[in-house]
N, C-alpha and C positions, 0 to 999 in steps of 0.2 A: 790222680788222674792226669793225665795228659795234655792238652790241646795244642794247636797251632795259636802262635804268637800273634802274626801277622798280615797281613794282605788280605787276598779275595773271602778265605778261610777262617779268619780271626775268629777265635773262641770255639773252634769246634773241636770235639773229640777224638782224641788218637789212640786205635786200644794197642793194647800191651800185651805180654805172656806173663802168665805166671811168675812171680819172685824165685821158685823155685827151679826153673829153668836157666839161671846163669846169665841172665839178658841183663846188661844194666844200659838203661838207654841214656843220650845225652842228657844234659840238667839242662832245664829252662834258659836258667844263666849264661851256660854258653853258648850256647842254641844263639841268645840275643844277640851279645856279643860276635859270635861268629858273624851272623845273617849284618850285624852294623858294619863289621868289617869288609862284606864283600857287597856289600850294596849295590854298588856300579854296576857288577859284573854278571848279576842275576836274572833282571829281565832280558829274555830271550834266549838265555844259556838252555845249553845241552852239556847236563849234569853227569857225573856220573859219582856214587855212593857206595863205598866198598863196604864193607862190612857194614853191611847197613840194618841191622838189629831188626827192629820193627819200622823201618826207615820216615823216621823223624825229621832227619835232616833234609833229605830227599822229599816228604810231604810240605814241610815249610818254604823250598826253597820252589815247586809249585804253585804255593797258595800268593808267594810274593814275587812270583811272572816269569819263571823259569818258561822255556817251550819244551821239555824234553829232560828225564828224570831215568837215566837205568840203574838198575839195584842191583848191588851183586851180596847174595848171602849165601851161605852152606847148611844153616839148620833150618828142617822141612818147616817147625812152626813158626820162625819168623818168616821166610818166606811169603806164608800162608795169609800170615797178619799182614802183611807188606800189603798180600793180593785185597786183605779183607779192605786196608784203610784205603786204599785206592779207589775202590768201588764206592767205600763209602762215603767221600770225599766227592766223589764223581769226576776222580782223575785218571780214568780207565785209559782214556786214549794217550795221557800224556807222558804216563809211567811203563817200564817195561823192567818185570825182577827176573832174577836168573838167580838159578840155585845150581852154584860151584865157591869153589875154594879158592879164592884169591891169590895164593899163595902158589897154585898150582900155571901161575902165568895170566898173563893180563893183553895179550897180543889181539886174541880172539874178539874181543870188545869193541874194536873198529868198527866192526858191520853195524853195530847198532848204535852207532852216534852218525849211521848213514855215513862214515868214512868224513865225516869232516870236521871229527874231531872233538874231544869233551873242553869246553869253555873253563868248567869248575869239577873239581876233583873234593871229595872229604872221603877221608877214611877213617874209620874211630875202632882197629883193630882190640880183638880184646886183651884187658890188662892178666887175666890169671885165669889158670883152669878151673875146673871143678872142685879139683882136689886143694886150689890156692896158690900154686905155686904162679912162679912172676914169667909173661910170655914177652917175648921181644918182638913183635912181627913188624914194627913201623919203618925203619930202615930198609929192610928185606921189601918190603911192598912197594917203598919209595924206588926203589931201583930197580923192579917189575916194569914202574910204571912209565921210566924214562924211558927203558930197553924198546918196549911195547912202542912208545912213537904214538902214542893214540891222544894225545891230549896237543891243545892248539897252540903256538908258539906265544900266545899271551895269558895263556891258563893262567887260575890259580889255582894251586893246590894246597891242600892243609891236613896235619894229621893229628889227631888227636890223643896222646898216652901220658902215661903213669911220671911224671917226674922224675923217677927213678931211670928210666928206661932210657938210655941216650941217643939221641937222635941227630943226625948229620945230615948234610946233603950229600945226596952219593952221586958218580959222576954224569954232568947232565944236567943237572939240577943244583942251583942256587936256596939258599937260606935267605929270606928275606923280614921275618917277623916272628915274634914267640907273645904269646899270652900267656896270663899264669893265671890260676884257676885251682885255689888250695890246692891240691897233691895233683893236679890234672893241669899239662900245657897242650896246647895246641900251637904247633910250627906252620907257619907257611914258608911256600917254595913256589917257584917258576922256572921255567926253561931256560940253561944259560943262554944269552943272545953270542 
């Protein structure tokens, strides 16, 4: 079972989908780690969560003083979950999820950071289909995310994939940090100045 880490929410329940739905949600572990890493940057951000599963990241970063949380998912049942843990959290007002495809462009996402911008970025695209095979999307997404112009000239952003999966800064955007996380890194990046 699930819960949030920290803040307002500590120790409260985060439901999940099915195992057999392909969802694998962030581990505890990085979750912590990440959330130690960006500390400064949380209270009062306006987040935004891409691939955001049953959005995990996006409820933590909530519970420890985010002002503003948008979800972007493609499957109807996390979605669904995203809307149920919201409610049930009683972060109705603070979270806003959207069900599209990430991959299909990220410009549109302005209007709902209110045009001024996402603070913090995580994206944790997925590592394999159904079928298993190995997907690349973290590059591709990082350079949606420069094009789009919607994140603030001090963001941080972070992606989270497969070790295997090589990841760059593409143009626009600086490499500034890696964690490793048995067969799982997460890279951060920011806006070149």
């Amino acid at each position: 079972m699930m819960r949030i880490i920290a803040g307002t929410h500590r120790g409260r329940k985060i439901f999940s989908v099915p195992k057999e739905k392909f969802v694998k949600p962030i581990s505890a572990r990085i979750r912590q780690s990440f959330f130690d890493i960006v500390r400064p940057y949380v209270t009062g951000a306006v987040m935004l969560d891409l691939y955001a599963g049953v959005g995990t990241v996006g409820l933590e970063a909530l519970s420890r003083g985010a002002s503003k949380v948008v979800f972007v998912e493609k499957e109807g049942i996390c979605v669904k979950t995203i809307e149920k843990n919201l409610a049930h959290l009683g972060f109705g007002e603070k979270g806003k999820v959207l069900k599209a495809d990430v991959l299909s462009g990220l410009k549109w996402l302005e209007h709902f950071s209110d045009y001024k911008g996402y603070d913090l970025v995580f994206m944790g695209p997925p590592y394999r289909t159904s079928e298993n095979l190995p997907l690349s999307y973290s590059v591709q997404t990082l350079q949606l995310l420069a094009e789009a112009g919607i994140a603030n000239p001090t963001a941080v952003i972070a992606v989270q994939h497969h070790k295997k999966e090589e990841v760059s800064a593409p143009a626009g955007l600086e490499h500034t940090r890696r964690e490793k996380y048995g067969d799982t890194y997460v890279d951060f990046f920011r806006l070149k100045r």
